[in-house]
C-alpha positions in Angstrom: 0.0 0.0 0.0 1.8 3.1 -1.3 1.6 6.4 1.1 -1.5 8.4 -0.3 -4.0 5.0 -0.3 -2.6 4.3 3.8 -3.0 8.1 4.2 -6.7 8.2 3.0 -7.4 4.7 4.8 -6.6 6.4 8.1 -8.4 9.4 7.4 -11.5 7.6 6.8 -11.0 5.6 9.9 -10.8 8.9 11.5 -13.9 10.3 9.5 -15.9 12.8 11.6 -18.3 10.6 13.7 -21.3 12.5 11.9 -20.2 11.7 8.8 -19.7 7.4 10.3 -23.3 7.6 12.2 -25.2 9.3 9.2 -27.5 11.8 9.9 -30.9 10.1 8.3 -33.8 10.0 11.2 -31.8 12.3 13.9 -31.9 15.9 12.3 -35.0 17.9 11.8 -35.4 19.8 8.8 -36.2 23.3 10.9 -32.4 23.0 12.2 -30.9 23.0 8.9 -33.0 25.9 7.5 -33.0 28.0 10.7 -29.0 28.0 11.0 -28.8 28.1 7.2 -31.1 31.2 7.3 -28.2 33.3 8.2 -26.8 33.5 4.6 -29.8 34.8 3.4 -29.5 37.6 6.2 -26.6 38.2 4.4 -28.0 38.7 0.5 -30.5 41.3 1.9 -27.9 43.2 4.4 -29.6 42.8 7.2 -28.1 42.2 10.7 -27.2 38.2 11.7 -30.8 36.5 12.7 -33.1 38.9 10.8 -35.3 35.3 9.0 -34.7 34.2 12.9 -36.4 37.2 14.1 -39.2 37.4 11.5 -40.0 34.0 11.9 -40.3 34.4 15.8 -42.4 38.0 14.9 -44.4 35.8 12.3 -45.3 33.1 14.3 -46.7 34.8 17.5 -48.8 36.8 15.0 -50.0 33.3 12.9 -51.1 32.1 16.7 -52.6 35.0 17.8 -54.6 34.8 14.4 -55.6 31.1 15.4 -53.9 29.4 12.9 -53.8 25.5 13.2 -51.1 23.2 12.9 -50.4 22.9 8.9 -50.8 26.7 8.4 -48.4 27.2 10.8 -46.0 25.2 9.2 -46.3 26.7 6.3 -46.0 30.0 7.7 -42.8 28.8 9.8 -40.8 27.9 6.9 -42.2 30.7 4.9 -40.8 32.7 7.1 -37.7 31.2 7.6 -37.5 30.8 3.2 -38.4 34.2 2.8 -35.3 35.9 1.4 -34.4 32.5 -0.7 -34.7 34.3 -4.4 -32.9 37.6 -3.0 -29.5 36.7 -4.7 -30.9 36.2 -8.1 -31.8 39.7 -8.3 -28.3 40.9 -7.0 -26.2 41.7 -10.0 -28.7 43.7 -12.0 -30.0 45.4 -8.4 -26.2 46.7 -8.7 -26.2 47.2 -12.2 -29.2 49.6 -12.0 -27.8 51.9 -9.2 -24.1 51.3 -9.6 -23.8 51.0 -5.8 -23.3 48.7 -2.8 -26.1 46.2 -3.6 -26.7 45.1 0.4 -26.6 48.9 1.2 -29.3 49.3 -0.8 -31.1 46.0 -0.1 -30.8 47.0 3.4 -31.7 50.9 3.3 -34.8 50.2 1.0 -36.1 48.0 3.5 -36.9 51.2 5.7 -38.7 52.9 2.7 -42.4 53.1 2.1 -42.5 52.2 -1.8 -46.2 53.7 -1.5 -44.6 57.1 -0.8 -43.1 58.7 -3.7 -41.4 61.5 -1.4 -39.4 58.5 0.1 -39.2 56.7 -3.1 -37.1 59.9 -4.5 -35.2 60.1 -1.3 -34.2 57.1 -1.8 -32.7 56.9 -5.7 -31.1 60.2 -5.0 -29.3 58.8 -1.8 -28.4 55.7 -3.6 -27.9 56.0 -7.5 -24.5 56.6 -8.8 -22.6 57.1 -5.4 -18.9 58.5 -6.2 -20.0 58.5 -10.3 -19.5 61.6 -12.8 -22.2 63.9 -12.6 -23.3 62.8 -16.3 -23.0 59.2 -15.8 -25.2 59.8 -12.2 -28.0 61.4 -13.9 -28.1 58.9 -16.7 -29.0 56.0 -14.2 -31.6 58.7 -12.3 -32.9 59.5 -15.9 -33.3 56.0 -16.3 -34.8 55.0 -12.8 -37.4 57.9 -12.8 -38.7 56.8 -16.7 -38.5 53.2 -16.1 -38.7 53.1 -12.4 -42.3 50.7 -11.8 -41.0 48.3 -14.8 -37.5 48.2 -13.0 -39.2 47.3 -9.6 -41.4 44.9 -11.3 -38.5 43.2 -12.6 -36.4 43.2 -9.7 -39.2 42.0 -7.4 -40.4 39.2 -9.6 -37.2 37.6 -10.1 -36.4 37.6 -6.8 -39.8 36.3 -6.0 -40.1 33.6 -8.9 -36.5 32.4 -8.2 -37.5 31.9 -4.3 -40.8 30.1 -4.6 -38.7 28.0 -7.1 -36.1 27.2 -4.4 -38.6 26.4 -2.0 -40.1 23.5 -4.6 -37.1 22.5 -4.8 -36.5 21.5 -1.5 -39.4 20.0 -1.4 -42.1 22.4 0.2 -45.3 22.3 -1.0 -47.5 25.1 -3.0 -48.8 26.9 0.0 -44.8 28.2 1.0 -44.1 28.6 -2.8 -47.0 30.6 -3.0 -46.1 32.7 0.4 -42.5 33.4 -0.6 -44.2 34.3 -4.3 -46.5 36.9 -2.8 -44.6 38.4 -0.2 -44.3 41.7 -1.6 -47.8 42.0 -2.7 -49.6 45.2 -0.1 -53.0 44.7 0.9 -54.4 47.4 -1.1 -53.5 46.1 -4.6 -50.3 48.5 -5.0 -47.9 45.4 -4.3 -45.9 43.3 -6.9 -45.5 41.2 -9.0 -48.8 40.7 -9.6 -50.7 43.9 -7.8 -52.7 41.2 -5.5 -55.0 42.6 -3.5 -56.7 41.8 0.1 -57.6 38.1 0.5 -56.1 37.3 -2.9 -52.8 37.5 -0.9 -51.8 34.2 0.9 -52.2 34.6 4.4 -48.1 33.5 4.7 -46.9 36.0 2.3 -49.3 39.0 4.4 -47.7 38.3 7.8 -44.6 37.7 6.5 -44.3 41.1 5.0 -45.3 42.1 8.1 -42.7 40.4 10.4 -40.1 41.7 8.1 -40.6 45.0 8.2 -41.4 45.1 11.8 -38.2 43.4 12.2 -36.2 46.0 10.4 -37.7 48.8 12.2 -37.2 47.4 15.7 -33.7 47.2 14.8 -33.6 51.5 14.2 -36.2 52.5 16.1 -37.3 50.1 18.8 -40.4 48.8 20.0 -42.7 51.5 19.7 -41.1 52.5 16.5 -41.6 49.1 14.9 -45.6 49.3 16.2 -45.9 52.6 14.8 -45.0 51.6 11.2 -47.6 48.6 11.6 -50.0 50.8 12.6 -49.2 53.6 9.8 -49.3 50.8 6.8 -52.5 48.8 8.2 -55.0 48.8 5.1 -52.4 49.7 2.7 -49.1 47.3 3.1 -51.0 45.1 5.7 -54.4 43.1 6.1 -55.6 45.1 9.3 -56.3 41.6 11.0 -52.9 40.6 10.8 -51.9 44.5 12.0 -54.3 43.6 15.2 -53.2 40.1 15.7 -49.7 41.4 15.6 -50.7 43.8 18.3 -52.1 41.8 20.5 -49.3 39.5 20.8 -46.8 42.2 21.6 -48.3 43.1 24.3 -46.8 39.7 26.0 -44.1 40.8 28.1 -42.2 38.0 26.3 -42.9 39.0 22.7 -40.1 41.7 22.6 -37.9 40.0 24.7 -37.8 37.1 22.2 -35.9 38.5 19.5 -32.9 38.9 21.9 -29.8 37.0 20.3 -29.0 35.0 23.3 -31.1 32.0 22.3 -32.9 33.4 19.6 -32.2 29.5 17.4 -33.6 27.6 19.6 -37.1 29.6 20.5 -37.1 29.7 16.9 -37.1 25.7 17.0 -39.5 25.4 19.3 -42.2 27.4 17.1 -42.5 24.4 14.7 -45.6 22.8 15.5 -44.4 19.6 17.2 -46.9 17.4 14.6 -45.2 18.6 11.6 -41.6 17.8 12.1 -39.9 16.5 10.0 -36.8 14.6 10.0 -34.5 14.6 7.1 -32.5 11.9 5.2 -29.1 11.8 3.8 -30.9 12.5 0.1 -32.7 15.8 1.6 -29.3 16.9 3.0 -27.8 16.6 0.0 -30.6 18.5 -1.9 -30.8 21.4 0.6 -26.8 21.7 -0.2 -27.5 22.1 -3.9 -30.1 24.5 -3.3 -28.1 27.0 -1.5 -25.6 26.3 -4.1 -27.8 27.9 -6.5 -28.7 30.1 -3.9 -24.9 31.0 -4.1 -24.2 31.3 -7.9 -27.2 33.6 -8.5 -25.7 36.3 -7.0 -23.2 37.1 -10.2 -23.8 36.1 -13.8 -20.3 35.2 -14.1 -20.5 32.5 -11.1 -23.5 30.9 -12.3 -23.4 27.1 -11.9 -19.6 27.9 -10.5 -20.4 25.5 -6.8 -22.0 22.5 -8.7 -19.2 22.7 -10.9 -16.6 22.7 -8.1 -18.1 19.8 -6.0 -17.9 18.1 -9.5 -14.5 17.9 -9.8 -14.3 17.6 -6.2 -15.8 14.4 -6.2 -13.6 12.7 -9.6 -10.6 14.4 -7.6 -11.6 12.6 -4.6 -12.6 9.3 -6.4 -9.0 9.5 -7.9 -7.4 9.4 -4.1 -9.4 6.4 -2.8 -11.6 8.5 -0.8 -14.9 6.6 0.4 -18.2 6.8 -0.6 -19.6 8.3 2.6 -16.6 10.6 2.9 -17.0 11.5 -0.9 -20.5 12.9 -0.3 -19.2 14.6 2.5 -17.1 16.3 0.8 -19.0 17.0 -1.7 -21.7 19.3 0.3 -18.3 21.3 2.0 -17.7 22.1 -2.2 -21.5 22.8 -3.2 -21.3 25.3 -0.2 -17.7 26.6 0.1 -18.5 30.1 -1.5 -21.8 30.6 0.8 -20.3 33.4 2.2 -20.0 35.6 -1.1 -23.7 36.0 0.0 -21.9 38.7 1.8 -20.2 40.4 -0.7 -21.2 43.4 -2.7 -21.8 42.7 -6.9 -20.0 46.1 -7.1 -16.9 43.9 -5.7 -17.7 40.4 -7.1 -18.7 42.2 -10.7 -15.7 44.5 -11.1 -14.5 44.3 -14.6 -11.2 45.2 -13.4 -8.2 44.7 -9.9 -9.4 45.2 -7.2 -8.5 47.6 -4.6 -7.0 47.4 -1.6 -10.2 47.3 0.6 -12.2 45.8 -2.0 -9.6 42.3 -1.8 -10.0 42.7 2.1 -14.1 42.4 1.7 -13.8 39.8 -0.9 -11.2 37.4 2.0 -14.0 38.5 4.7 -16.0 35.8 2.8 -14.2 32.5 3.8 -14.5 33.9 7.6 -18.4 34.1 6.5 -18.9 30.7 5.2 -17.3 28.8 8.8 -19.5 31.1 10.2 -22.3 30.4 8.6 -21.6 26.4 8.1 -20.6 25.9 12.1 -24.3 26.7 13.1 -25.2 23.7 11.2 -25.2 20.9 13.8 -24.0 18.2 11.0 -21.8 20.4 9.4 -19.7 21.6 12.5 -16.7 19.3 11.5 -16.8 20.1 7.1 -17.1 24.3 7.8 -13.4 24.7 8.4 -12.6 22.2 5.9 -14.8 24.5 3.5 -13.9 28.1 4.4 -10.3 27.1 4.1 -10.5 26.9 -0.1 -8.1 30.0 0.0 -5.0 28.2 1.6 -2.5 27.7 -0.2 0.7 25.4 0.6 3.0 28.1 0.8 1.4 29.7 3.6 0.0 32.6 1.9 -3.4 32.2 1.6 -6.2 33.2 3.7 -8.1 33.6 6.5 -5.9 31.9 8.7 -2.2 31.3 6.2 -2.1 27.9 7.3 0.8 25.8 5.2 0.8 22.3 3.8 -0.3 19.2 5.7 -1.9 21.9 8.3 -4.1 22.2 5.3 -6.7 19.3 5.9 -6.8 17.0 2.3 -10.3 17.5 2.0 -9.4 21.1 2.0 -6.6 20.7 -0.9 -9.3 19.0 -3.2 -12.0 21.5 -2.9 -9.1 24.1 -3.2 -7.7 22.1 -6.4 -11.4 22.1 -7.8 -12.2 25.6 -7.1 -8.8 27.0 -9.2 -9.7 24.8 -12.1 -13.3 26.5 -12.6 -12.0 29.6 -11.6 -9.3 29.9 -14.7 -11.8 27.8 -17.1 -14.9 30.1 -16.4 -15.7 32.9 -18.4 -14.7 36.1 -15.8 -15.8 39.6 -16.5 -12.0 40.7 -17.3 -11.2 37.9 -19.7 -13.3 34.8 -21.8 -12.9 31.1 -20.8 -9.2 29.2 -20.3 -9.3 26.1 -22.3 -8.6 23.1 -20.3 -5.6 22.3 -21.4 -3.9 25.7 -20.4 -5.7 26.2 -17.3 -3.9 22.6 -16.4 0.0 24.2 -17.2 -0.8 27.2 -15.3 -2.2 24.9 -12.5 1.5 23.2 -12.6 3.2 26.4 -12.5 1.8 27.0 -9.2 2.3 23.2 -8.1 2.7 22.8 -3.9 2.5 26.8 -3.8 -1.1 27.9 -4.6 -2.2 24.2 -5.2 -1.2 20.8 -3.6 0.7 18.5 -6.2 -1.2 15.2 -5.6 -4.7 17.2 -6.2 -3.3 18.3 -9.0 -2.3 15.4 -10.6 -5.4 13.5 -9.6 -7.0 16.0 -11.5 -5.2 16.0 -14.5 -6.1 12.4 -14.6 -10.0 13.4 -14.8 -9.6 15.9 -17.3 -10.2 13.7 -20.1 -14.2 13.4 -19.0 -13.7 17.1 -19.2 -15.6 18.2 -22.6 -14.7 21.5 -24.2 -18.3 22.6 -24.0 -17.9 22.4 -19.8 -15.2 25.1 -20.0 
């Protein structure tokens, strides 16, 4: 037995007990989505916990409206899902206003799109930052003309994409059809489809309603947040919901509930207790490629970028000897390696151009993001560092944490291996598409310095399966 094979045959032995045990029958689907929901705080710029938050908001107010056991469910992961499509809408938010897209994800959170004082507050604050005066008023020419198309656009990608996702991972129509409508105002003036009163689902009306109280309690506080219910009721929000919602903050525990210090697992307890479910190895695998999607919407020029990384990965990984179980481990820490790009602007991840000094720092903040985001996963608490590590490199110069050869696990130096090859063969918005066969010799130039050696040559050995077409 040569070195490499009696190196992966004690690393399997070792294998993370997780990974030995399987998780099919222990894990409940609401632990997965609820620690997952952090990346899609990120996409929309809001603070750690916001889908945490709304979902605890959202859930008092579906109780207090006497909701039974399967519309609650519905309403839990609706509101847990709600910011699922908020990616796919990223790069041309960006493209539009030519700013920091979470900045303005974020700040238009606070605006009353009813209110066309605040509306032109708004653009003006946020189109063109730091642009030529000529090339500024082009894009405010553009977003006063075109402004109600442009929203419609915007809010029903973001909104088709999400209730797509949510099919996907296997929810049924009702939470499709809540993350669908959640922008749709009780008085008709909503989008994408200008639904009005009980034409809305009754997920997608107290959703938009736990988000925005949410995001006001965060600026303004408890009074602030009820006076912006109570301002919108019969416009933005079904006045039932505005009244259940007021009723049930005046618990003395309502409030105190969206506190950090436990917030995941009150959260977790708000699952009706008959409609848990427990997930299987397949479902875990499924969510992973879902958020890998998730992922790759945010820039054209990443699109299918995760998928295509855990596929080499994986032929990478078959080419060491690395188990089947430990193979599909591994394959979930590449489908979700980049998860924290979710918290990167498009003004960065889009530059058609180097990168500044500060913009490079934002863009390394993201492997910090993705352990963070990964370790709140139960199941994935061992595979986060091996994920959010992609930006070692042998020598010691990579990033977040310039660890140096073996420190670097070999799971790591696959993924890492993987992630360089579709990096240099995908189309970037500097340069076209590497062919395959150069993108290997400039893989070797860097041999044991930016990329591990046996990775490497394991993955020259797949290349063959590698079409031109894939590039």
């Amino acid at each position: 037995m040569n070195a490499a094979a009696e190196q992966t045959r004690i690393r399997d032995w070792l294998m993370p007990a997780a990974l030995q045990a399987g998780v099919a029958g222990r894990l409940r689907l609401s632990e997965i989505i609820g620690a997952l929901s952090y990346a899609l705080d990120l996409t929309e710029g809001q603070p750690p916990g916001h889908c945490l938050r709304a979902c605890w908001i959202g859930m008092q107010t579906g109780r207090m409206l006497g909701l039974q056991a399967e519309a609650l469910s519905n309403l839990y992961y609706t509101l847990l899902l709600k910011d699922t499509g908020c990616s796919s809408n990223a790069a041309r938010l960006w493209e539009l206003y030519g700013g920091d897209d979470l900045a303005t994800k974020r700040d238009f959170k606070l605006v009353d799109s009813q209110s066309l004082l605040q509306l032109a507050r708004f653009v003006l604050r946020h189109a063109g930052p730091g642009e030529a005066l000529r090339a500024r008023v082009r894009r405010l020419v553009n977003l006063y003309r075109n402004g109600e198309a442009l929203a419609t656009e915007l809010v029903h990608t973001r909104c088709e994409r999400g209730a797509d996702i949510v099919r996907r991972l296997g929810f049924g129509e009702s939470v499709a059809a809540g993350i669908f409508s959640l922008d749709e105002h009780w008085n008709g003036n909503g989008r994408p489809l200008g639904l009005r009163a009980e034409a809305i689902p009754v997920p997608a009306r107290i959703a938009l309603l736990a988000q925005v109280v949410d995001v006001f309690h965060a600026v303004a506080g408890e009074r602030g947040a009820s006076a912006e219910v109570h301002r919108r009721a019969g416009t933005w929000f079904d006045p039932q919901v505005c009244a259940a919602f007021s009723a049930a903050a005046r618990a003395p525990s309502f409030w105190a509930g969206l506190r950090p210090e436990g917030l995941e697992e009150r959260v977790a307890a708000l699952e009706p207790a008959a409609r848990t479910v427990l997930i299987d190895e397949d479902r875990l695998d499924s969510i992973a490629e879902a958020f890998a999607d998730i992922i790759d919407a945010k820039s054209s020029f990443t699109y299918g970028h995760s998928q295509r990384v855990a596929r080499y990965a994986e032929a990478v990984a078959v080419e060491l000897g690395l188990s089947a179980p430990r193979r599909r481990w591994l394959r979930r820490g590449a489908l979700l390696h980049d998860i924290g790009k979710l918290g990167v602007s498009n003004g960065i991840l889009d530059k058609p151009g180097r990168l500044d000094t500060d913009e490079w720092e934002s863009v390394k903040k993201h492997a910090r993001f993705t352990e963070d985001i990964l370790r709140r996963v139960r199941v994935f608490d061992e595979l986060a560092p091996i994920a959010a590590a992609h930006h070692e490199r042998p020598d010691g110069t990579g990033y977040p944490k310039r660890l140096a050869g073996r420190a670097i696990s070999l799971e790591t130096r696959i993924i890492t291996a993987a992630d360089i090859f579709d990096a240099i063969t995908a189309a970037r918005p500097y340069r076209g598409a590497i062919p395959i066969a150069q993108a290997l010799s400039m893989m070797e130039r860097e041999r044991d310095l930016a990329v591990d050696g046996q990775c490497l040559d394991a993955l020259r050995e797949t290349a063959p399966w590698l079409s031109a077409g894939e590039t």
